[in-house]
C-alpha positions in Angstrom: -10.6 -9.2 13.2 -10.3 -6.8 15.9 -9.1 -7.5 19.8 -12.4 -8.5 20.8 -12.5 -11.9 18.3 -9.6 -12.9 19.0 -10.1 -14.1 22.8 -10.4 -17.7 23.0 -13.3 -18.8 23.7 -15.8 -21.2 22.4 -17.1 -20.5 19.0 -20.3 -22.5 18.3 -20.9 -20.8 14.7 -17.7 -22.5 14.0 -16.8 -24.8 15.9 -13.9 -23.9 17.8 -11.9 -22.0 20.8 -9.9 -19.9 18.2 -10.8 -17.2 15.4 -11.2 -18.4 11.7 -8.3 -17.1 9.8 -8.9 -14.9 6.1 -6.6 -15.6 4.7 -6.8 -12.7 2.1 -6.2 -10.1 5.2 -3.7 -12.0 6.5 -1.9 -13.1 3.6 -1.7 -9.3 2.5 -0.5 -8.9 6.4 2.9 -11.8 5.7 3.0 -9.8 2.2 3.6 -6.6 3.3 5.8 -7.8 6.3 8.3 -9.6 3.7 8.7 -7.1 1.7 10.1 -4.9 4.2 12.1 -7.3 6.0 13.6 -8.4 1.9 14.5 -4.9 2.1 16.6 -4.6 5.1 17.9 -8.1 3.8 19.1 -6.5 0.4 20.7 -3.0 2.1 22.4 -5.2 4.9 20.5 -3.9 7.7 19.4 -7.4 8.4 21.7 -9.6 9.4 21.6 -13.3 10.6 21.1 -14.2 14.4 24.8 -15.5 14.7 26.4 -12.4 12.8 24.0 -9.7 14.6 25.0 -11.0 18.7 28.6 -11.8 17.0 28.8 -8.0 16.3 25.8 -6.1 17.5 25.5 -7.3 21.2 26.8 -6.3 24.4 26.3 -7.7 27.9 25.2 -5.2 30.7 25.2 -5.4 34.3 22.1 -4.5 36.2 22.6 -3.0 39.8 20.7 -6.1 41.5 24.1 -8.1 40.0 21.5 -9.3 36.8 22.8 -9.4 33.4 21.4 -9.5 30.5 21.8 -8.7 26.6 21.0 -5.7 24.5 22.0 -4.1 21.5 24.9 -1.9 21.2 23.7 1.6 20.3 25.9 2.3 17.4 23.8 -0.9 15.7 20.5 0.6 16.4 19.5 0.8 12.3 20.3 -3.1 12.2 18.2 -6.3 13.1 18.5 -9.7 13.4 16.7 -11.8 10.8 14.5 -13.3 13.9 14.2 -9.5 15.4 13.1 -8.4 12.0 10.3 -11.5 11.4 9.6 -10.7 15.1 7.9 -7.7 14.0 5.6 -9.6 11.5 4.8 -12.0 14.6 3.9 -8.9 16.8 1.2 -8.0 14.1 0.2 -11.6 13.9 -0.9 -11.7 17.1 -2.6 -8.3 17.4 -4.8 -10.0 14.9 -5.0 -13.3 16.0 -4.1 -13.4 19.9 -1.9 -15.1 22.4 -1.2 -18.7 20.4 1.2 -16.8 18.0 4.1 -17.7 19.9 7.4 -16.2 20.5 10.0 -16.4 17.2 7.0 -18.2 15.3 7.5 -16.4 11.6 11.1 -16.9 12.1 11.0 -20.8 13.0 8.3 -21.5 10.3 10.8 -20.1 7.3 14.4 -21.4 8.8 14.1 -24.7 7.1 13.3 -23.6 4.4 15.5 -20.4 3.5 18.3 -20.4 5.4 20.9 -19.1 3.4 25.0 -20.0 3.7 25.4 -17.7 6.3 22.5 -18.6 8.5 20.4 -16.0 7.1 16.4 -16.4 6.5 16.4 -15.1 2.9 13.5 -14.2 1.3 13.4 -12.8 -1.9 10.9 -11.7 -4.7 11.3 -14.6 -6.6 10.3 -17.1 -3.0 7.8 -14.2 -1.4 4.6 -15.1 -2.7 6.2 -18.7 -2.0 6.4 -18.1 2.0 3.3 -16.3 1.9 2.0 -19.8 1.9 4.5 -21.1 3.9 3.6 -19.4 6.5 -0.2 -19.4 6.3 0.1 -23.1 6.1 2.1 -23.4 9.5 -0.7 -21.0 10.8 -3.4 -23.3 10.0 -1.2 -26.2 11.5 -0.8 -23.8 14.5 -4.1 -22.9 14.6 -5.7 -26.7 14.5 -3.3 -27.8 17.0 -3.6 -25.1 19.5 -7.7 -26.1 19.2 -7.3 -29.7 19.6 -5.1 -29.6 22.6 -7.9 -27.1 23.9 -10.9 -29.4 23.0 -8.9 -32.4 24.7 -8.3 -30.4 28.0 -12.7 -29.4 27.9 -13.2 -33.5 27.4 -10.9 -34.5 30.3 -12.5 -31.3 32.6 -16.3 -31.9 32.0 -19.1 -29.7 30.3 -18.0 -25.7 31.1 -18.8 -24.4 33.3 -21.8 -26.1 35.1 -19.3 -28.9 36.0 -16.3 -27.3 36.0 -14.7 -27.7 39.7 -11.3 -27.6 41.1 -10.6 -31.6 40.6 -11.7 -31.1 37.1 -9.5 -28.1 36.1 -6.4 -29.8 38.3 -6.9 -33.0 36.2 -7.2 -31.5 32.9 -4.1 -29.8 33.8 -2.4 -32.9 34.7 -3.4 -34.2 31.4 -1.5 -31.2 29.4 1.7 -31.8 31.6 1.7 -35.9 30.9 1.1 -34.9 27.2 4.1 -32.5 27.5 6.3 -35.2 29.3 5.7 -37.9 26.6 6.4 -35.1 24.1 9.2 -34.3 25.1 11.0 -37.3 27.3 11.8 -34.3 29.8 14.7 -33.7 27.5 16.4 -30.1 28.5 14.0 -27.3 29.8 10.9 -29.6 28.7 8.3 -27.6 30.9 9.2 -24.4 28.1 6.5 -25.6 26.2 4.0 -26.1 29.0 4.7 -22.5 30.0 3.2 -21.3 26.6 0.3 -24.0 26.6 -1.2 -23.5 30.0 -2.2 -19.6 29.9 -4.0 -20.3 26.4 -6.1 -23.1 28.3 -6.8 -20.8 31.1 -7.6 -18.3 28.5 -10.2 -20.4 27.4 -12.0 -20.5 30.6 -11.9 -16.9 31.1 -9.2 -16.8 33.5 -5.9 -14.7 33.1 -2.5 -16.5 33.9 0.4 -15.5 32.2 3.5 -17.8 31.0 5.9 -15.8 33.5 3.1 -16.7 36.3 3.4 -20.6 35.1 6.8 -21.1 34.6 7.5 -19.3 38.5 5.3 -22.3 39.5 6.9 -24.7 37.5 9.8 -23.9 39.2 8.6 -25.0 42.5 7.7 -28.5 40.7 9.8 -29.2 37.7 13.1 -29.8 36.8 15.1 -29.8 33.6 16.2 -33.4 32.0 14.7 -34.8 34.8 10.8 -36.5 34.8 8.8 -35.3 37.8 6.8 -37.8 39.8 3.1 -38.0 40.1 3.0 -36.1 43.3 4.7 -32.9 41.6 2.3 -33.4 38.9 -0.7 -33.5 41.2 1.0 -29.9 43.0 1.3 -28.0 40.0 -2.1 -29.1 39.0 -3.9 -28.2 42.1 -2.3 -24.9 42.1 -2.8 -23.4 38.7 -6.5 -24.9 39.7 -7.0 -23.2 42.4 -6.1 -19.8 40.8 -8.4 -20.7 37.9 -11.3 -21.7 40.0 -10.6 -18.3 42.2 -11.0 -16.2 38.8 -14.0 -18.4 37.7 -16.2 -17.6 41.0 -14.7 -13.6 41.1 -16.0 -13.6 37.6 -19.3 -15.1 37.8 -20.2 -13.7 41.7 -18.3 -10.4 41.6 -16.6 -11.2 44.5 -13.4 -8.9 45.0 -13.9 -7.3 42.1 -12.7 -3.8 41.5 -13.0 -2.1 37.9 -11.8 0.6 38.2 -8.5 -1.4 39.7 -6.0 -3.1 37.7 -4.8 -6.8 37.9 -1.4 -5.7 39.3 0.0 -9.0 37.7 -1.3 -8.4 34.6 -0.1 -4.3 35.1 3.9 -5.7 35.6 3.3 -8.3 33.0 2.6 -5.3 30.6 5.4 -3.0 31.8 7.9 -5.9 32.5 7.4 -6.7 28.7 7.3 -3.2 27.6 10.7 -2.0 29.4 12.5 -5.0 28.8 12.3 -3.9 24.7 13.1 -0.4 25.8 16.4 -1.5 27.6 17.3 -4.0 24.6 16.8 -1.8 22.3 14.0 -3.2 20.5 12.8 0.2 19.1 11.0 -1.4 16.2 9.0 -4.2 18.3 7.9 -1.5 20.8 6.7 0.5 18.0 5.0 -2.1 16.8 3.5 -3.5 20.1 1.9 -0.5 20.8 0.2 0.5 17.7 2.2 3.6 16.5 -0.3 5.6 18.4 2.0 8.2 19.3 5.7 7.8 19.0 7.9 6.2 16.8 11.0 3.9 16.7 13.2 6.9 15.9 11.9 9.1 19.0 11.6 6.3 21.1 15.6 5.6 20.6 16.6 9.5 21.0 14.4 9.7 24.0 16.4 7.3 25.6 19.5 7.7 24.1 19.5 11.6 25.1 18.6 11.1 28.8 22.7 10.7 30.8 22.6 6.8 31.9 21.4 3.5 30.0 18.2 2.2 30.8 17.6 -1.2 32.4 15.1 -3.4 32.2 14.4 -3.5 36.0 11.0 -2.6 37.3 9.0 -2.1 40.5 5.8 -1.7 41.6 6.3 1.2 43.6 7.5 2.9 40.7 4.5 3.0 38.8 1.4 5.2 39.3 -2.0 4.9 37.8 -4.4 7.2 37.2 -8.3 5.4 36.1 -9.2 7.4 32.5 -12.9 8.1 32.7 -13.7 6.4 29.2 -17.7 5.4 28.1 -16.5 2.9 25.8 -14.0 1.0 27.3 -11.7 0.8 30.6 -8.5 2.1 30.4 -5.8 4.0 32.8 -3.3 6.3 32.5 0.5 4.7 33.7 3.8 7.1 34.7 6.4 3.9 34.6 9.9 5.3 36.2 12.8 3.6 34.7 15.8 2.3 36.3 19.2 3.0 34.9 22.4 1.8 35.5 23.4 4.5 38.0 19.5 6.0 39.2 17.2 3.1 40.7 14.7 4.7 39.6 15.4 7.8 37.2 13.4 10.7 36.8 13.2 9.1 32.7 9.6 8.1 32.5 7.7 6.3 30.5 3.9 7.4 29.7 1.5 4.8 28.5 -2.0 4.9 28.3 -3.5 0.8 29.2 -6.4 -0.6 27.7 -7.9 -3.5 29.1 -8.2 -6.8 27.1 -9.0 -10.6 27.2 -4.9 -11.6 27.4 -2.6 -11.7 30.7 -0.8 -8.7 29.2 -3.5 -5.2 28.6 -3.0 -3.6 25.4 -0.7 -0.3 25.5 -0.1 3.0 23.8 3.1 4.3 24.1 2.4 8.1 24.8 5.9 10.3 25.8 8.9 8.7 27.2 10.5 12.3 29.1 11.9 13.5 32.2 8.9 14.4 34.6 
C-alpha cells in the first residue's frame, strides 16, 4: 500500500471507495506499535491521559491573547497512553489514508484495557489479543466509512456525468440529517460531520479539509441546538459550490497552476506540523514525516536550544516556497518562520521539503529546524 492506493476513490476490481486492508502487513504494523508502547507502559514512561495533563501539562499564552496546552519540557521522555497509540494511528493512516481518525487506536482499546488508573494496558499476555481488536474495529471502520460514501453517490447521481451543484448540495444535506438523527444535536454534534465531509469530497476528487468545514459550520450550526432546514440548505450549497469549483478546475484546467500550491492545503500542512512542534509532540512529528531527516531527539534540542518557546502561531507571510524541479513527482521546498512567545516571527526556522498528495494536507519531510 503506498500513498497513491490509498486515495479514495472508486475501486471497481473491488468494489469500493476505500483500499482493501492485508491484514498480515497491517497486523505486523499494530504488532510492532504495541510492543513499543508495552514498553513505555512497563518503564513508566507512559502514563494515563488523566495522570500525564495532571502532572506533565502546562498552559501557555500566545501573544494574540490564545492559549493553549503543551507539554512541560522537563516531561519530554513521557507520553500519554493516547499520545503514545497516537503514533500507531499516524502510521495507520500513512498506510491507509484520511478515515483513520484522530485518537482511533486509543478509543478502539479503552474499553477494553483500561486499567485502575485509567491506563490502556497492553501487555504480552493481551498483545496478539488487541492485534485483533483492533483490526476488527478497522474493518468496522472501514465498511462504515464505504457505506456512508456509497449512500452520499446514490442520493448525488451517477459521477460525474450528472454530478451538479444541486446534486452535491443534496447529498450533503443527506450526511448532515444522518448526523443530526445520530446524534440528537447533543453537545458539539457537527464534530463528527467535520471528519465525514472532507472524506466525501475526497471521493470526488476535491480537497476540503475538516478545519475548512468546521469554519463553515460555524456560520450554520450550533451546539445542543438542531439547525433548521434553511441552515441545512446553506451549508449544503456552500461546501457544493467549492466542490463543483474543484470539479470543473480539474476536468477544464481552468485556474490551474502546478507549479503553485493550494495555499489552504500549504497552512493546513504547516498549521498541523507547528502546532506538534509547540506542544511538544516530538515523537508524532517524527513519525508524521517519515524520519527522513531528523529525529525526535534533535527535533526537541533544536527547539529547546533556540532563547524563547515556540508557539503554535502561523502566517502566511511567513512562509516561502521555492518549486523543486522533480521528474517524478511535484514537490517544493518550504522556509516556515516560527513565532515565539517574545519574536512574532523568530529567526528559528523550520525546513520542510512538501510533496503533493490526494489528502487536504501534502505529505512532508522534516529537513533542519535552525536559525537562518
Amino acid at each position: 500500500m503506498t500513498e497513491s492506493t490509498n486515495a479514495i476513490f472508486w475501486r471497481e476490481d473491488i468494489k469500493s471507495f476505500l483500499p482493501a486492508l492485508d491484514a498480515k502487513v497491517l497486523g505486523e504494523v499494530i504488532g510492532s506499535e504495541l510492543a513499543r508502547y508495552e514498553s513505555g507502559v512497563r518503564n513508566k514512561t507512559t502514563l494515563s491521559h488523566r495522570e500525564f495533563c495532571e502532572s506533565h501539562m502546562e498552559s501557555v499564552k500566545e501573544p494574540d491573547g490564545a492559549i493553549y496546552f503543551r507539554k512541560k519540557p522537563a516531561s519530554d521522555g513521557l507520553m500519554s497512553d493516547f499520545e503514545s497509540l497516537g503514533l500507531l494511528d499516524v502510521k495507520l493512516h500513512n498506510i491507509l489514508g484520511d478515515w483513520i481518525p484522530y485518537m482511533f487506536s486509543y478509543h478502539a482499546f479503552y474499553a477494553t484495557y483500561r486499567g485502575a488508573r485509567d491506563l490502556v494496558e497492553i501487555v504480552g499476555d493481551n498483545r496478539s489479543e488487541a492485534v485483533g481488536l483492533l483490526l476488527d474495529a478497522l474493518k468496522a471502520r472501514r465498511a462504515e466509512v464505504d457505506a456512508m460514501i456509497r449512500k452520499l453517490h446514490d442520493v448525488q447521481g451517477s459521477f460525474p456525468k450528472e454530478l451538479s451543484q444541486p446534486s452535491l448540495a443534496c447529498a450533503v444535506q443527506t450526511l448532515v440529517n444522518d448526523e443530526i438523527e445520530q446524534t440528537d444535536c447533543e453537545d458539539r454534534w457537527f464534530y463528527s460531520l467535520c471528519e465525514k465531509t472532507p472524506l466525501y469530497m475526497a471521493s470526488l476528487g476535491c480537497v476540503i479539509t475538516e478545519d475548512d468545514v468546521e469554519s463553515i459550520a460555524e456560520k450554520h450550526f450550533e451546539s445542543w441546538i438542531q439547525p433548521n432546514e434553511d441552515a441545512v440548505l446553506r451549508f449544503a450549497d456552500e461546501l457544493a459550490a467549492i466542490g463543483i469549483k474543484q470539479i470543473f478546475e480539474s476536468q477544464y484546467g481552468c485556474d490551474v497552476d502546478s507549479d503553485a500550491l493550494d495555499d489552504r492545503k500549504l497552512m493546513a500542512t504547516v498549521e498541523h506540523l507547528v502546532g506538534l512542534l509547540a506542544a511538544g509532540r516530538f515523537h508524532e512529528l517524527e513519525v508524521l514525516t517519515d524520519t527522513i531527516r531528523m529525529r525526535a531527539e534533535e527535533i526537541r534540542d533544536a527547539v529547546e536550544s533556540y532563547p524563547g518557546r515556540v508557539v503554535s502561531t502561523v502566517r502566511r507571510e511567513d512562509i516561502d516556497v521555492i518549486r523543486i524541479n522533480t521528474p517524478n513527482k511535484e514537490c517544493w521546498s518550504v522556509n516556515v518562520n516560527l513565532h515565539t512567545e517574545t519574536e512574532a516571527p523568530s529567526d528559528l526556522t523550520m525546513s520542510l521539503t512538501l510533496i503533493q498528495s490526494d489528502t487536504g494536507r501534502y505529505n512532508a519531510e522534516l529537513d533542519d529546524i535552525h536559525v537562518l
